[in-house]
Structures are given as structure tokens and as C-alpha cells.
Backbone of each chain as ProteinMPNN parsed JSONL, in Angstrom:
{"seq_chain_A": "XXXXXXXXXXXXXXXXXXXXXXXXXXXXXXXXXXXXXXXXXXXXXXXXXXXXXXXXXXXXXXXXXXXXXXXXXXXXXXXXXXXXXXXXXXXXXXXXXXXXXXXXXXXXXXXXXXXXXXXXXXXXXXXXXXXXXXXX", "coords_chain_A": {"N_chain_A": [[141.208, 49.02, -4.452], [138.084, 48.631, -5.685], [135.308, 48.861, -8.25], [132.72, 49.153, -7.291], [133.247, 49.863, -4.499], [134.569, 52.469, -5.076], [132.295, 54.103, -6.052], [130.389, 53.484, -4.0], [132.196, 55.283, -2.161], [131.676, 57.434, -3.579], [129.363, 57.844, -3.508], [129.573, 58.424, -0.39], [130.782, 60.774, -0.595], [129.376, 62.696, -1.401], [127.254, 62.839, 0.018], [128.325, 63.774, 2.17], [128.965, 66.301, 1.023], [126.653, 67.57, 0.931], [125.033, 67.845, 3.504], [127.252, 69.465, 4.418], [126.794, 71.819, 2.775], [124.273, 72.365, 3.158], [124.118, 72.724, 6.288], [125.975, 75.768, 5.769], [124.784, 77.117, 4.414], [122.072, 77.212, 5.969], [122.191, 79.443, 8.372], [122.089, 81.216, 7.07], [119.846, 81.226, 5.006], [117.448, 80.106, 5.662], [116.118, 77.119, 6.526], [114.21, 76.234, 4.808], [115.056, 76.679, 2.446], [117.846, 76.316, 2.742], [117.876, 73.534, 2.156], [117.856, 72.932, -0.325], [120.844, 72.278, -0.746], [120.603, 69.558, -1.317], [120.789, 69.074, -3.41], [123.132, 68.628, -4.55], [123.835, 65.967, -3.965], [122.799, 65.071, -6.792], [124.728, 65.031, -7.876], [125.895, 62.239, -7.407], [124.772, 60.329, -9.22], [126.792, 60.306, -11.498], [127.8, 58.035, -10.834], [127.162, 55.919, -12.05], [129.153, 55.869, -14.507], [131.691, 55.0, -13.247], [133.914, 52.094, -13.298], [132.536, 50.511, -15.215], [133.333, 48.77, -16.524], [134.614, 47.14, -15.527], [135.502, 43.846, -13.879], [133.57, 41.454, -12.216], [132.793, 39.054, -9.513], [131.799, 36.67, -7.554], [131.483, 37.489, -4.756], [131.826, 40.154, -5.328], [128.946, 40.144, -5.94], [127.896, 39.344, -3.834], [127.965, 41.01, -1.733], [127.21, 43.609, -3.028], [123.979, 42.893, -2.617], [123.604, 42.395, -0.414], [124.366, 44.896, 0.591], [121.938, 46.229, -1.165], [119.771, 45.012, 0.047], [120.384, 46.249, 2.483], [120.162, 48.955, 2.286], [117.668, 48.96, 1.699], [115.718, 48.632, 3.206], [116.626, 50.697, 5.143], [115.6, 52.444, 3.816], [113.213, 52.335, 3.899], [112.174, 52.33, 6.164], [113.131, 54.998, 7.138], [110.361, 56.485, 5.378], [108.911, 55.414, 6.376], [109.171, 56.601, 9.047], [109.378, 58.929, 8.438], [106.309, 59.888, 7.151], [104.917, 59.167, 9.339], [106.279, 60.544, 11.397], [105.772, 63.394, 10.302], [103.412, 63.809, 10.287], [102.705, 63.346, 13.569], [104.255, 65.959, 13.862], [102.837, 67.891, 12.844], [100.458, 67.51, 14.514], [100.379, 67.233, 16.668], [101.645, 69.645, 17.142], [100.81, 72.058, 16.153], [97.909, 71.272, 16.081], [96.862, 70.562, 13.963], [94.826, 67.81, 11.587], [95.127, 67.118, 9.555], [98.253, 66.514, 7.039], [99.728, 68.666, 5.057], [100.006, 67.768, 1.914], [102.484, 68.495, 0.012], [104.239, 67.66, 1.345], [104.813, 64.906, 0.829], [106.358, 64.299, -1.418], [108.932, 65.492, -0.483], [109.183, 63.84, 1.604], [109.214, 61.177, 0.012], [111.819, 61.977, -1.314], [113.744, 61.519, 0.812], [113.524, 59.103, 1.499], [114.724, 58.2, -0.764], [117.413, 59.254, -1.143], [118.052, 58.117, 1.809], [118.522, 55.534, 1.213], [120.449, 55.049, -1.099], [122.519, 56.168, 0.782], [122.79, 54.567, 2.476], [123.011, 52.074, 1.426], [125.625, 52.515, 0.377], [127.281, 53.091, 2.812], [126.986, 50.381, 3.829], [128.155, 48.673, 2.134], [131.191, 49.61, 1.815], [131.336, 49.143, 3.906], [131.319, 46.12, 4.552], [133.392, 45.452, 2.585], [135.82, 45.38, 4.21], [135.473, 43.146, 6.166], [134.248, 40.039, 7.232], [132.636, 38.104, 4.925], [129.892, 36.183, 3.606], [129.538, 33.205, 0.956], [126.618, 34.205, -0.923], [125.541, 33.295, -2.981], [125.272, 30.736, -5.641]], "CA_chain_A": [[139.813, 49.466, -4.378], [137.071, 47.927, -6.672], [134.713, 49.684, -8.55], [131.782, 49.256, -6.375], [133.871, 50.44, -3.445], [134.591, 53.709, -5.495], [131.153, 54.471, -6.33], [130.259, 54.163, -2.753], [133.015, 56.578, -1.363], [131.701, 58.928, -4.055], [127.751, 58.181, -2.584], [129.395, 58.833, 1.176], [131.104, 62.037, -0.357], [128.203, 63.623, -2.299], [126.46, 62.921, 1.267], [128.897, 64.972, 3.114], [128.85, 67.85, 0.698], [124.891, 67.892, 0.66], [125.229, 68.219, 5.105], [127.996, 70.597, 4.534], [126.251, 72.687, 2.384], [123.235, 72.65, 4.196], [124.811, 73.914, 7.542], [126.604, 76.785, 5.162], [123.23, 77.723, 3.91], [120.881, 77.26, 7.121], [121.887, 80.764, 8.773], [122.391, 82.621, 5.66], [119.045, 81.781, 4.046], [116.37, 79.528, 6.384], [115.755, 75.6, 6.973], [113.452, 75.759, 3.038], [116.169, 77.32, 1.058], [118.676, 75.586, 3.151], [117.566, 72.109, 1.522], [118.3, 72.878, -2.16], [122.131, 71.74, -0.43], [120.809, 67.89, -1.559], [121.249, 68.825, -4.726], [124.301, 68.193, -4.723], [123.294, 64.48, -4.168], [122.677, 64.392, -7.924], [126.525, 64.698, -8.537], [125.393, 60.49, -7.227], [124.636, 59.687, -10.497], [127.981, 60.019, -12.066], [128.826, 56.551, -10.377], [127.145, 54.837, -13.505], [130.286, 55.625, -15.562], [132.999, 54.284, -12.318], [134.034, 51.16, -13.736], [131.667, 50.052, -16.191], [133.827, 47.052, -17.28], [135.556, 46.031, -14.569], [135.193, 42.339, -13.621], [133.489, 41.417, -11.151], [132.71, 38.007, -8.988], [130.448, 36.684, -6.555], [132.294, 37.696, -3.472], [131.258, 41.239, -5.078], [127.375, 40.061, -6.397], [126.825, 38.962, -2.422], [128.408, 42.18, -1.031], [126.332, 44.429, -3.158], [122.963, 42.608, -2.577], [123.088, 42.613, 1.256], [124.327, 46.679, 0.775], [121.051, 46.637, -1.347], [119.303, 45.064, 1.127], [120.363, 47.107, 4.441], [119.144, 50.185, 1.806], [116.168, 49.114, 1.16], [115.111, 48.576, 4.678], [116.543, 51.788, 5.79], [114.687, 53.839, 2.947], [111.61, 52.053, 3.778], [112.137, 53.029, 7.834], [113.211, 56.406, 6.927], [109.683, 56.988, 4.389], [107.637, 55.204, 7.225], [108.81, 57.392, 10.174], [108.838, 60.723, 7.934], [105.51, 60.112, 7.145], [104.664, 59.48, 10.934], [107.136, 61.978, 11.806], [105.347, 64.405, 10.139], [102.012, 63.949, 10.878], [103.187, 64.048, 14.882], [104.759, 67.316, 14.359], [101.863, 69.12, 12.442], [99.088, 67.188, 15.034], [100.983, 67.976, 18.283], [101.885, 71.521, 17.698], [99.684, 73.107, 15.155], [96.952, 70.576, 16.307], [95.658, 69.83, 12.695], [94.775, 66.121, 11.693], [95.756, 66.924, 7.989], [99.473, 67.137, 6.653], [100.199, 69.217, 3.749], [100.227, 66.421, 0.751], [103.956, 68.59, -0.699], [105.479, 67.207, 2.047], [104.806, 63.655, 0.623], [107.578, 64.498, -2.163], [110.114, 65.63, 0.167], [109.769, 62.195, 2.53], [110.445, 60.347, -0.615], [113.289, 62.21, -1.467], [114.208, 61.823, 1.857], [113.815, 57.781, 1.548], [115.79, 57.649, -2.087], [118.67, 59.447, -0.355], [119.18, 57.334, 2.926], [118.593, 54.271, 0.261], [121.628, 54.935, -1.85], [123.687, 56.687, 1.353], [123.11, 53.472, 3.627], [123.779, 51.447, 0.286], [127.265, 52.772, 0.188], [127.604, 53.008, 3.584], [127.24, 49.31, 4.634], [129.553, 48.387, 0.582], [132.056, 50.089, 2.154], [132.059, 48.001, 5.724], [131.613, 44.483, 4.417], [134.612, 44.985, 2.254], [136.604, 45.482, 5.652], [134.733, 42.414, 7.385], [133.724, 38.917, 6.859], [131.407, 38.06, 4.423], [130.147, 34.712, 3.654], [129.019, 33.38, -0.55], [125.172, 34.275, -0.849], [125.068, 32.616, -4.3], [125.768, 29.967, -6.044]], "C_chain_A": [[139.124, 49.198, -5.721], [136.589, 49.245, -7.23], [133.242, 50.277, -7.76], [132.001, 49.905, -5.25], [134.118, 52.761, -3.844], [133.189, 54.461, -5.909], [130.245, 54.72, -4.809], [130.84, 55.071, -2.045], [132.066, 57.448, -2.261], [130.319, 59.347, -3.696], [128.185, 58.816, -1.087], [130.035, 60.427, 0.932], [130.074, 63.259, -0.694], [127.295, 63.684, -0.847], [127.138, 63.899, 2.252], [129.038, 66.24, 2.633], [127.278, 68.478, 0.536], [124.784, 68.738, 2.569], [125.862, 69.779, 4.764], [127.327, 71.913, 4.027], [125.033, 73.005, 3.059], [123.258, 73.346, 5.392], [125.458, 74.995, 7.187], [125.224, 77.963, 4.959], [121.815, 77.906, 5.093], [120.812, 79.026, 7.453], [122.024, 81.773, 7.704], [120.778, 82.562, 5.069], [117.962, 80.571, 4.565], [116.621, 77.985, 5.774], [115.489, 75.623, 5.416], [114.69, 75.546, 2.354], [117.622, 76.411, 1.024], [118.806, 73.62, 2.367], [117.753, 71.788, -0.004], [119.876, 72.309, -2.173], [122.092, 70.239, -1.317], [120.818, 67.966, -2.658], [122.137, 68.579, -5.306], [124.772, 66.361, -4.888], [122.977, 64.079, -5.645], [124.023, 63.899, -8.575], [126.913, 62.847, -8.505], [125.859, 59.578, -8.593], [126.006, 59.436, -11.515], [128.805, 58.917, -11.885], [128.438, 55.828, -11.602], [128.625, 54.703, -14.19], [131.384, 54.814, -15.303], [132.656, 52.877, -12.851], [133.182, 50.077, -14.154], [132.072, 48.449, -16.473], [134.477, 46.718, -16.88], [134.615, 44.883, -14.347], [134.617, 42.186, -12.51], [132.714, 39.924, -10.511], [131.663, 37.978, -7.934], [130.713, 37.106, -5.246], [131.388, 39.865, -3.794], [129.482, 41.677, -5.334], [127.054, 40.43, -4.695], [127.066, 40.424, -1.405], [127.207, 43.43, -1.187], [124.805, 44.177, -2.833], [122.858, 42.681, -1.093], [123.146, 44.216, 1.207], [122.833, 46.997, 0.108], [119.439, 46.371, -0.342], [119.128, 46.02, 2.342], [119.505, 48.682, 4.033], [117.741, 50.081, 1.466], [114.968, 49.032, 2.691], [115.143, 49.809, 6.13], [115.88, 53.277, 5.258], [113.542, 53.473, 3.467], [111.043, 52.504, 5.65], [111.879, 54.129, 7.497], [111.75, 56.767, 6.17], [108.718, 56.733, 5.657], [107.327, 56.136, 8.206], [108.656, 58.865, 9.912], [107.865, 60.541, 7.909], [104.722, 60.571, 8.384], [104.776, 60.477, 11.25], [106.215, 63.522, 11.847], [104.112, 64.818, 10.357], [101.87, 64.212, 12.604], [103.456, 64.981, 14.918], [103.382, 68.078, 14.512], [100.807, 68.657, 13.353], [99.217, 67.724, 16.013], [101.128, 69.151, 18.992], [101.294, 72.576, 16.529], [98.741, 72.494, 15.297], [95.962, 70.491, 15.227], [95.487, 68.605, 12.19], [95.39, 66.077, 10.417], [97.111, 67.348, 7.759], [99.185, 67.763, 5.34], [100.746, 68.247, 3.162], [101.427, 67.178, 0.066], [104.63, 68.116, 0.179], [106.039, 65.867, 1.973], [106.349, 63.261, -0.53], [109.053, 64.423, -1.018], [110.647, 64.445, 1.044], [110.137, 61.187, 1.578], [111.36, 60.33, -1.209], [114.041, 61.364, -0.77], [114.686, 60.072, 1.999], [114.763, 57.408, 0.587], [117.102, 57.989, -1.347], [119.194, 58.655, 0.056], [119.206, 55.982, 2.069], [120.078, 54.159, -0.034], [122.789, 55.535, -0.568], [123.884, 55.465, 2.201], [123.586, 52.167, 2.623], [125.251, 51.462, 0.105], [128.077, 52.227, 1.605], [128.311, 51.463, 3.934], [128.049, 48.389, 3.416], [130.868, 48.299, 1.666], [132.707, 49.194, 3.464], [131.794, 46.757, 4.905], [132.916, 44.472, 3.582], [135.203, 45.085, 3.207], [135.976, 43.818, 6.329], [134.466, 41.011, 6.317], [132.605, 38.72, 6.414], [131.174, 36.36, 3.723], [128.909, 34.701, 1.836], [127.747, 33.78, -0.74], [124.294, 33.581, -2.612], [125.881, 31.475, -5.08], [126.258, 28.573, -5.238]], "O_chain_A": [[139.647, 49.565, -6.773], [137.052, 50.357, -6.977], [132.832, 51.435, -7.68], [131.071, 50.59, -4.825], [133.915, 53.783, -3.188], [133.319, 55.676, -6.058], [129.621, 55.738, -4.511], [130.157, 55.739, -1.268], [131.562, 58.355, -1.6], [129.931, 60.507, -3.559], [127.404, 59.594, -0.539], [129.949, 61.266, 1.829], [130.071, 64.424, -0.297], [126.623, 64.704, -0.693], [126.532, 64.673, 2.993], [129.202, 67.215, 3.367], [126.921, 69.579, 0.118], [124.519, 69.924, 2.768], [125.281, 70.864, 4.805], [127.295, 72.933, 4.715], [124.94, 74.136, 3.536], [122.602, 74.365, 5.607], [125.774, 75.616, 8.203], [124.947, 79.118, 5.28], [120.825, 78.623, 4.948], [119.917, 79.781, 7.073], [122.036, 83.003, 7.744], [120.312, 83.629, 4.667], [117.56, 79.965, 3.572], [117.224, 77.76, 4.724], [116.348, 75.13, 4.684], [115.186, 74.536, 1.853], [118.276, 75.976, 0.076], [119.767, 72.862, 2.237], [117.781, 70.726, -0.626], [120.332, 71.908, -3.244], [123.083, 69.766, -1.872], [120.859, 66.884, -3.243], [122.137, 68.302, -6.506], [125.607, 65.77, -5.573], [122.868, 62.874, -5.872], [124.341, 62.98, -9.33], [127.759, 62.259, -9.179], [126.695, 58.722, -8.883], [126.125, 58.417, -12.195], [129.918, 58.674, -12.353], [129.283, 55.156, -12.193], [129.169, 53.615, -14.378], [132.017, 54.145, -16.119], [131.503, 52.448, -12.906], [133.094, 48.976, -13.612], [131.425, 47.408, -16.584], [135.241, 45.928, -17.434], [133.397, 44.856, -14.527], [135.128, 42.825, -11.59], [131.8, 39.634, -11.283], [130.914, 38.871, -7.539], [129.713, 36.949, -4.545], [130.76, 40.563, -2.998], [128.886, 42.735, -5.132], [126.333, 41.335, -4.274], [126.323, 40.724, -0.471], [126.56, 44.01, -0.314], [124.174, 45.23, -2.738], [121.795, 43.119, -0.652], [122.207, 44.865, 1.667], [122.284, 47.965, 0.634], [118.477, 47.106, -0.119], [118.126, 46.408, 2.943], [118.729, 49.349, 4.719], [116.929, 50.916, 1.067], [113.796, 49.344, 2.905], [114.523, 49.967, 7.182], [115.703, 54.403, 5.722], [112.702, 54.37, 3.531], [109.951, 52.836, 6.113], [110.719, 54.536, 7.442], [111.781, 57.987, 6.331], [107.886, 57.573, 5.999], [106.212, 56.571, 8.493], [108.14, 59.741, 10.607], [107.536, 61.028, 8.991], [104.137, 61.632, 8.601], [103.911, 61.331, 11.441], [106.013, 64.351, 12.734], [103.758, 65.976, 10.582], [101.106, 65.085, 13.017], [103.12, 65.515, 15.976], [102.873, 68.621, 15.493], [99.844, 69.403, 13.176], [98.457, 68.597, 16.431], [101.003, 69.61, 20.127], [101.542, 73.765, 16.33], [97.982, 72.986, 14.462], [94.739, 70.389, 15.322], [96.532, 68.044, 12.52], [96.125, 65.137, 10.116], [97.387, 68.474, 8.172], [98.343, 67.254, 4.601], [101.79, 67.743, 3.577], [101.709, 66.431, -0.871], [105.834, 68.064, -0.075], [107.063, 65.46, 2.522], [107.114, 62.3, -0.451], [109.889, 63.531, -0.871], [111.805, 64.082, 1.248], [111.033, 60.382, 1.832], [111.917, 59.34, -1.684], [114.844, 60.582, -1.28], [115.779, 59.706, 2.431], [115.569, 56.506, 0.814], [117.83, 57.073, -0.963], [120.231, 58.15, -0.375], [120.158, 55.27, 2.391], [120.838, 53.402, 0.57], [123.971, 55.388, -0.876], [125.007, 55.247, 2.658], [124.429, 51.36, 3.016], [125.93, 50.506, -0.27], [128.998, 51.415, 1.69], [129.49, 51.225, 4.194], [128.578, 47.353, 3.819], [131.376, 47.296, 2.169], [133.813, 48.798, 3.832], [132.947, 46.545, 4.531], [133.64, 43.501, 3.8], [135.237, 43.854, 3.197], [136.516, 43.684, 7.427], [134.48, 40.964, 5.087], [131.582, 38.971, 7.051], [132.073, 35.571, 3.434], [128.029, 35.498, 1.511], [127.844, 32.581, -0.479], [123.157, 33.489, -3.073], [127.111, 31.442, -5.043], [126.865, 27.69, -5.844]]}, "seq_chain_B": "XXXXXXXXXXXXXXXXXXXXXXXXXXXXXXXXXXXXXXXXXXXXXXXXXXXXXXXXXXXXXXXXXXXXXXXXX", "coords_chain_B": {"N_chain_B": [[129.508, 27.097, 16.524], [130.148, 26.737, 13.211], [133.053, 27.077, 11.264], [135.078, 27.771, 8.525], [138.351, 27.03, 6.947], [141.007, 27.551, 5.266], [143.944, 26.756, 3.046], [145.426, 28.218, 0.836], [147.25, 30.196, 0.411], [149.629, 28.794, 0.97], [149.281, 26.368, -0.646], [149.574, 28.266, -2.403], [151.939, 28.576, -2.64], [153.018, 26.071, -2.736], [152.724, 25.84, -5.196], [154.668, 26.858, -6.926], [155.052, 29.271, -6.098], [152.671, 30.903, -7.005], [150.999, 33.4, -8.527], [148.913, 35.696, -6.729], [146.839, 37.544, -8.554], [146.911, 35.039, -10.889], [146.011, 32.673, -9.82], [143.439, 33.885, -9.413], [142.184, 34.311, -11.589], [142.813, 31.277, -12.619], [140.904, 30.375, -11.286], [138.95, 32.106, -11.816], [137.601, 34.252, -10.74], [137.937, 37.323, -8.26], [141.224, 39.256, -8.154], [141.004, 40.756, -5.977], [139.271, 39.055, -4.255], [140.845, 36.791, -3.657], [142.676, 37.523, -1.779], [141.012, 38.784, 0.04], [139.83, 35.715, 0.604], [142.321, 34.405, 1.4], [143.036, 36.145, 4.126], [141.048, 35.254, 5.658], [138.764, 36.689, 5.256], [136.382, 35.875, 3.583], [134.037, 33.435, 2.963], [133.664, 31.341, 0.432], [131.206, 30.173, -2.427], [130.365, 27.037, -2.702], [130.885, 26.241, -5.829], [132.916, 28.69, -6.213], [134.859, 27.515, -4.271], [135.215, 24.89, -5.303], [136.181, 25.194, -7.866], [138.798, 26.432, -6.915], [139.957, 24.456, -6.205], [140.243, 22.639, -8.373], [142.22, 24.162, -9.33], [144.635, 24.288, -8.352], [145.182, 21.576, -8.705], [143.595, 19.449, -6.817], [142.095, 17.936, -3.959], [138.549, 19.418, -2.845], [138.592, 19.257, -0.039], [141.419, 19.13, 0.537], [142.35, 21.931, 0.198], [140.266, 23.414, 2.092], [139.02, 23.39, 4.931], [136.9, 22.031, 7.24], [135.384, 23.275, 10.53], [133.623, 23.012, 13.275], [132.896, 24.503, 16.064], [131.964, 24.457, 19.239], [131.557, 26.375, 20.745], [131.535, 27.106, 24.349], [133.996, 27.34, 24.785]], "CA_chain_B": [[129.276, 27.842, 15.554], [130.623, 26.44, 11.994], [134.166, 27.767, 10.673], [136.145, 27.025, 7.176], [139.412, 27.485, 6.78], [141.594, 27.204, 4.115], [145.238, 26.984, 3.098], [145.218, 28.788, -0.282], [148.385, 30.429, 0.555], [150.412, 27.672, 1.457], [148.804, 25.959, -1.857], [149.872, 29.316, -3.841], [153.768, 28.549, -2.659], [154.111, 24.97, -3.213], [152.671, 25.365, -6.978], [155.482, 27.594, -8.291], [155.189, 30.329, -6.216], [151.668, 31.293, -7.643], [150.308, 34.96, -7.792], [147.467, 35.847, -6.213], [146.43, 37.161, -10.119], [147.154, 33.719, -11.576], [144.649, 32.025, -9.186], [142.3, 34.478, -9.342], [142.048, 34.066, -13.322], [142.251, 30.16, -13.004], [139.419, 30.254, -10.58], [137.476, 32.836, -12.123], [136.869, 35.428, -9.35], [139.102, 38.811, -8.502], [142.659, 39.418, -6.883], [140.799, 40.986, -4.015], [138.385, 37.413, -3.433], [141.901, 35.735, -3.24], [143.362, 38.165, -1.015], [139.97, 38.142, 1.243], [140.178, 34.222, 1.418], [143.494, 34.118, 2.79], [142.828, 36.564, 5.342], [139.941, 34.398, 6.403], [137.236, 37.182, 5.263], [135.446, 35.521, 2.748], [133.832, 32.199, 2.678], [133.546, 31.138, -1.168], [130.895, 29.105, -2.498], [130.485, 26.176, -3.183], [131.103, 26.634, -7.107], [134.352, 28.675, -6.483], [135.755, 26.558, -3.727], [135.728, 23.471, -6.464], [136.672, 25.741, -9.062], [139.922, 26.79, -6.5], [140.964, 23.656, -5.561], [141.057, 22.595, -9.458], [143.571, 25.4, -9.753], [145.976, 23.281, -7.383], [144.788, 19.847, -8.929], [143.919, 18.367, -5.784], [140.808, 17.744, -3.821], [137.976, 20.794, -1.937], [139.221, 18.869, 1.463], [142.63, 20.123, 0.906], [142.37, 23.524, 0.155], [139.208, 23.988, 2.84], [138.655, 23.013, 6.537], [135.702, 22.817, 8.007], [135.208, 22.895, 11.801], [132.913, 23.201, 14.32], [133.594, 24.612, 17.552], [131.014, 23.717, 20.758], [130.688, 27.254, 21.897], [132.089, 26.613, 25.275], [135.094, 28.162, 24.749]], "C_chain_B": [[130.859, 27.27, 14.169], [132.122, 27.509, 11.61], [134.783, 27.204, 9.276], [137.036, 27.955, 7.308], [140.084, 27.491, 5.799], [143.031, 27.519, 4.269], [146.124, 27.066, 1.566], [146.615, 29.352, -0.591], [149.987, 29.859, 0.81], [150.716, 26.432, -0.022], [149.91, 26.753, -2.995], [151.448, 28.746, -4.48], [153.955, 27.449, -3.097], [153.822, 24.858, -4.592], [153.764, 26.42, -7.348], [155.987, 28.591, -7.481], [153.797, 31.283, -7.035], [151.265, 32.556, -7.441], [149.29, 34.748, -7.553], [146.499, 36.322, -8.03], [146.364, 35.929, -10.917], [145.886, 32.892, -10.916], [143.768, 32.334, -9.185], [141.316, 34.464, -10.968], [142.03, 32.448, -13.258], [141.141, 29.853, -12.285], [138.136, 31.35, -11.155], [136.797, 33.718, -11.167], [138.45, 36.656, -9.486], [140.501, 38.341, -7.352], [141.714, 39.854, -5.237], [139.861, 39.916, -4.07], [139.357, 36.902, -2.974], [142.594, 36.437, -2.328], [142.04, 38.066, 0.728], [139.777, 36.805, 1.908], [141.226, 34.016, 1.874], [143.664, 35.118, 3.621], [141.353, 36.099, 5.93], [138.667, 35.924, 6.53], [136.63, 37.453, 4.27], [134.848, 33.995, 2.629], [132.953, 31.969, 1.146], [132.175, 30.231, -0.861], [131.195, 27.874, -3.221], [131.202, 25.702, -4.69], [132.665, 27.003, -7.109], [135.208, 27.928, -5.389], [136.159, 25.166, -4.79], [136.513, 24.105, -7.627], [139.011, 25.868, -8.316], [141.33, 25.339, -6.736], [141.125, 22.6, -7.25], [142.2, 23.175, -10.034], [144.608, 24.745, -9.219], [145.797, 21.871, -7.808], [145.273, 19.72, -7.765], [142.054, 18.522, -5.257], [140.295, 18.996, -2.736], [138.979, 20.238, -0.443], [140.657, 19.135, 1.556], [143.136, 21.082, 0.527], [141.541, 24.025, 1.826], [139.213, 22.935, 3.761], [137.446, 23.308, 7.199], [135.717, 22.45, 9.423], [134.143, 23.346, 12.468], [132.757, 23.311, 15.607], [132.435, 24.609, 18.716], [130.727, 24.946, 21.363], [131.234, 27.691, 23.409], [133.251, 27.151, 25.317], [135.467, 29.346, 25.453]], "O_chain_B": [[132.076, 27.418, 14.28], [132.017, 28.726, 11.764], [134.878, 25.981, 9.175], [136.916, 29.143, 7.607], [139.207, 27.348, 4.947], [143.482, 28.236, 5.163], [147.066, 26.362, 1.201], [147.16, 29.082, -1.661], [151.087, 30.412, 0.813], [151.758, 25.868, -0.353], [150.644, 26.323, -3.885], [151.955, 28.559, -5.586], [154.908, 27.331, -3.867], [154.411, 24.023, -5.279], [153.497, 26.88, -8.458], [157.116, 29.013, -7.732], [154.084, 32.331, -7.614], [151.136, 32.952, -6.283], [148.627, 33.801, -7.977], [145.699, 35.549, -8.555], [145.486, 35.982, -11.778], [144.907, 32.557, -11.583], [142.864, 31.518, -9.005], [140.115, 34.588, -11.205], [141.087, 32.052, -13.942], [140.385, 28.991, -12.733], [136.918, 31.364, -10.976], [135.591, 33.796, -10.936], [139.406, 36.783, -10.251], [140.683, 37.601, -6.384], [141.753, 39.474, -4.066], [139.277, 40.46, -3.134], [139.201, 36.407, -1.858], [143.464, 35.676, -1.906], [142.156, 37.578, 1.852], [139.621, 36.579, 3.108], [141.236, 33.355, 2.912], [144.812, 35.037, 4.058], [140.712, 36.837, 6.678], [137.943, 36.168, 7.495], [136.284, 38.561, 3.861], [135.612, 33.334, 1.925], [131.823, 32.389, 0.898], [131.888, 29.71, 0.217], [132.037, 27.702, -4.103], [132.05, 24.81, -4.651], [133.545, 26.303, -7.611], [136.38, 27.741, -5.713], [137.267, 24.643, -4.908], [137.399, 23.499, -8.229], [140.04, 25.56, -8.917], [142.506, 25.194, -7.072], [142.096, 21.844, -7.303], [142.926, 22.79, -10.951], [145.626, 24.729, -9.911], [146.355, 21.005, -7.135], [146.441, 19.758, -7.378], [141.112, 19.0, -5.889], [141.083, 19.538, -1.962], [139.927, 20.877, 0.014], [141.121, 19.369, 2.672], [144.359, 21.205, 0.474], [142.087, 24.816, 2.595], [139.382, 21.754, 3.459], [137.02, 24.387, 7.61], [136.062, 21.291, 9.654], [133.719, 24.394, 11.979], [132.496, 22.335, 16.309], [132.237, 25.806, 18.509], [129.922, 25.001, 22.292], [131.326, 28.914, 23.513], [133.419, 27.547, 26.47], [136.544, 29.894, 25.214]]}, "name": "protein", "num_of_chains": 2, "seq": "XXXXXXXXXXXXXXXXXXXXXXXXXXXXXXXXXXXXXXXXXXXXXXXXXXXXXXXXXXXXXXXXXXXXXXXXXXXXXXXXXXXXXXXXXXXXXXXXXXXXXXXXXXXXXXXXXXXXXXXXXXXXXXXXXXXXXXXXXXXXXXXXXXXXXXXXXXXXXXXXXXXXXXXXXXXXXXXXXXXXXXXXXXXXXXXXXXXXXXXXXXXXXXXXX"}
């Protein structure tokens, strides 16, 4: 296991203790309060240090650039349909035309997240799978 | 739909007995690229396929196979 590979397990684990905590915290202390769980998502950041100076080749340039790819297309879904999203809820069933502008923060949390969790995610499967040079 | 093949492994044995480390250092890429190309899931480019098949002094066409299969199958 590479270094890139380890930095994604530790994005898909920081993602399962953000859930976990979240469903721990829902009935104990409401949906709001319940959401301070993704803070745990900062523990993320500690991948800078995972192998700083390991070596690395084009087999792992083309790997990471499609994983940055598939994230950048699923943050930019995820930001489009929260926005939507949210404007459907509050029009439909509180029938007001305006969203509350704090909720604009939370959808691009909400996009940085699935960025770096679908980033890892799809790391993680092309090392398993056929991947073909994208450079050079 | 286009296929390459290669016979990297076959290569490794008749030079010496070659490690997969040893090739991966005269080609300039990692143990796991050389472990992905001989399980047929990586296609190199251009660059390190020439670079490989200097590692075996010999020519890209006999390290790499290319075929093309009709589909039809």
C-alpha cells in the first residue's frame, strides 16, 4: 500500500467516524447539534504528513488526477443539488421563495466533503482495476 | 476494442532472474507499476514502455503486444 492509497483509507475512515458520530448524536441532541459529528472530518488533514517522500510515478500521477477528477464533479453535483435541494424544501413546505443565505456555508461544506470523500473513494478502486497512462 | 499485452515477466526470468525492484528502479517507476503491468492492470506510456524495454536491451515490440480484437466475440 502506497502513500496515496493510505491517505485515502484515512479520508474513507474520518468519513465513517463523522456518519458514526452523527447517528450517536442525532437522538441525544437534534439533527443541528448532531452535525458538529463532521468535525471529525478535520482529523482529513493529517494526510499531508502520510508519505511526504515517497516516490512516486505516473501510473500514480494518472490515478490521482482521474480520483481528482470524479471529486470534482461530484462536489460540484453535490453544491448544485444542495442548493436546489434546498430551495425545494423551504418553497414546497414552508412556501417561501427565499432560502436562509447560512445555509449557503453548510452546502459548501457539504461539497468540500463529498470532494475529498469521493476523491479517496474512487484512489482506492482504480488501484484494484485497470488503469490506462494519462501522461506522458 | 484495442488491447496491449506484455511479457515483462517472462523478460524478468530470462535476464537473471530480475526483481520486480530492480526493474522498477531501471525503468524509473514503482514496484507496484511493475507488479500492475504483469497482472495486465496498467497500460504504461509511451515514455515508460521505451524506458522498460531498455531495461531488457531489446526492442518496445518485444516486451508489448498490441492487438485488436473485432468485437464479435
Amino acid at each position: 500500500m502506497n502513500a496515496e492509497q493510505k491517505r485515502a483509507w484515512l479520508g474513507v475512515a474520518t468519513m465513517g467516524a463523522c456518519v458514526l458520530g452523527y447517528f450517536v448524536l442525532l437522538p441525544l441532541f437534534g439533527p443541528v447539534v448532531a452535525t458538529a459529528a463532521f468535525a471529525f472530518y478535520g482529523i482529513n488533514g493529517f494526510a499531508g504528513v502520510i508519505g511526504r517522500h515517497e516516490e512516486v510515478d505516473e501510473r500514480d500521477r494518472s490515478i490521482a488526477r482521474r480520483a481528482t477528477l470524479a471529486g470534482a464533479v461530484a462536489s460540484y453535483l453535490a453544491f448544485v443539488i444542495g442548493c436546489m435541494g434546498t430551495w425545494f424544501v423551504v418553497f414546497a413546505f414552508q412556501h417561501k421563495e427565499q432560502v436562509w443565505v447560512h445555509a449557503l456555508g453548510t452546502i459548501t461544506i457539504l461539497g468540500a466533503v463529498v470532494f475529498f470523500f469521493i476523491r479517496s473513494v474512487v484512489i482506492l478502486l482504480l488501484y484494484g482495476r485497470h488503469v490506462e497512462a494519462s501522461d506522458g | 476494442m484495442a488491447r496491449i499485452t506484455n511479457s515483462i515477466r517472462r523478460l524478468r526470468f530470462d535476464h537473471g532472474e530480475m526483481t520486480q525492484e530492480e526493474l522498477a528502479r531501471r525503468a524509473g517507476c514503482t514496484r507496484q507499476t511493475v507488479i500492475a503491468l504483469e497482472a495486465g492492470k496498467y497500460t504504461p506510456s509511451l515514455a515508460l514502455a521505451f524506458r522498460i524495454a531498455r531495461s531488457f536491451d531489446c526492442q518496445v515490440e518485444d516486451v508489448f503486444t498490441f492487438s485488436v480484437n473485432s468485437g464479435k466475440e
